[in-house]
C-alpha positions as CSV (number, residue, x, y, z in Angstrom):
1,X,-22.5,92.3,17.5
2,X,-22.5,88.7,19.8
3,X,-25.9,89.7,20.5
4,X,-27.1,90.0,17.0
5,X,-26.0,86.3,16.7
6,X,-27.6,85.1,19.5
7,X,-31.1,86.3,17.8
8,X,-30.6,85.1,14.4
9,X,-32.4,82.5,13.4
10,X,-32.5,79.2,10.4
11,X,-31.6,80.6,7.2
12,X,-34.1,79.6,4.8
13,X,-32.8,81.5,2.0
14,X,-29.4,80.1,2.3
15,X,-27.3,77.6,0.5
16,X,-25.4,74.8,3.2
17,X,-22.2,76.2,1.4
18,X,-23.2,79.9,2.9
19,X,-23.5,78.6,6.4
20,X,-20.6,77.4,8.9
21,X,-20.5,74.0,9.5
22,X,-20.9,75.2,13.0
23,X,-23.7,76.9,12.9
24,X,-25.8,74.5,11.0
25,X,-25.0,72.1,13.9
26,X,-26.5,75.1,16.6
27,X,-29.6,75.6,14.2
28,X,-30.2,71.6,13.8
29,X,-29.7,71.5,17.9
30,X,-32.0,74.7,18.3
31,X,-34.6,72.8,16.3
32,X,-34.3,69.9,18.8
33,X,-34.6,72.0,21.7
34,X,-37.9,73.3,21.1
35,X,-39.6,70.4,19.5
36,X,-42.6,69.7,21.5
37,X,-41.5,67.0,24.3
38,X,-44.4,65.0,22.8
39,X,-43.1,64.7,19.5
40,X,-39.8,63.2,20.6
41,X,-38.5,59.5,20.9
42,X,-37.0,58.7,24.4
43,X,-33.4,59.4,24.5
44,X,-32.6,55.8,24.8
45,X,-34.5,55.3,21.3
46,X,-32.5,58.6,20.1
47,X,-29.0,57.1,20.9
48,X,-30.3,53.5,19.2
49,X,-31.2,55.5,16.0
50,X,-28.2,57.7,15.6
51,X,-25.9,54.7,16.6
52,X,-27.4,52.5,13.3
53,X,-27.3,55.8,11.6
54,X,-23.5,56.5,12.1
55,X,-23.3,52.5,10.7
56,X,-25.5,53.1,7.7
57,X,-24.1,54.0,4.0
58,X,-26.1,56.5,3.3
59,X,-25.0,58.6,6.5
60,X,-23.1,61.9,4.3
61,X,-21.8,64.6,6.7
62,X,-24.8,64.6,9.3
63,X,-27.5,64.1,6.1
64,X,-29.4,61.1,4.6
65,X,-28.4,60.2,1.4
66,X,-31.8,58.5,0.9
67,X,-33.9,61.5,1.3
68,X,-31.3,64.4,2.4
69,X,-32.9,65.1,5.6
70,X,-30.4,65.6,9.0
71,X,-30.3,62.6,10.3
72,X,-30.4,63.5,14.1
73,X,-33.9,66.1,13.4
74,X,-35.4,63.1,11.6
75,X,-34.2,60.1,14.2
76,X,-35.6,62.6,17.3
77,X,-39.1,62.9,16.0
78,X,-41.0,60.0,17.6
79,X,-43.4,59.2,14.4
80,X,-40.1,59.2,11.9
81,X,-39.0,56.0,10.3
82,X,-35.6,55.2,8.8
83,X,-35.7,55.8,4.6
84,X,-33.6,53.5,4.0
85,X,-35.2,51.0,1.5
86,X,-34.2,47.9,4.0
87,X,-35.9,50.4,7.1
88,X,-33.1,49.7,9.9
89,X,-35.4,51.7,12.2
């Protein structure tokens, strides 16, 4: 069934503790992937915001702890803004 898997796609009906660590990693990356090249910071900006982000608090397992989003979806989008109160990016 590798093929099956290959198919599947984001769970929206599941709970984090349903879902390989894994996995949600490959679905996060997927997401990435297939954003609109428009939408997307330069990958120098990308590396800047995931390097504060890997520094910051509120940084809980790949998610925000200020608003719960994945941190590397939300630091990607070109348009997105750090939620931290003290906005570090």
């Amino acid at each position: 069934m590798p093929d099956m898997d290959k198919k599947r796609k984001l769970c929206k009906k599941c709970l984090l503790s349903e879902i390989d660590e894994g996995e949600v990693f490959l679905q996060i990356k997927k997401l990435i992937d297939i954003m609109p090249a428009a939408e997307k910071c330069r990958e120098d900006e990308y590396k800047r915001r995931l390097g504060i982000c890997k520094e910051c608090s509120f940084l809980n397992e790949g998610t925000c702890e200020a608003c719960g989003c994945y941190v590397e979806l939300r630091a990607i989008k070109k348009d997105a803004r750090c939620p931290h109160e003290k906005r570090m990016w």
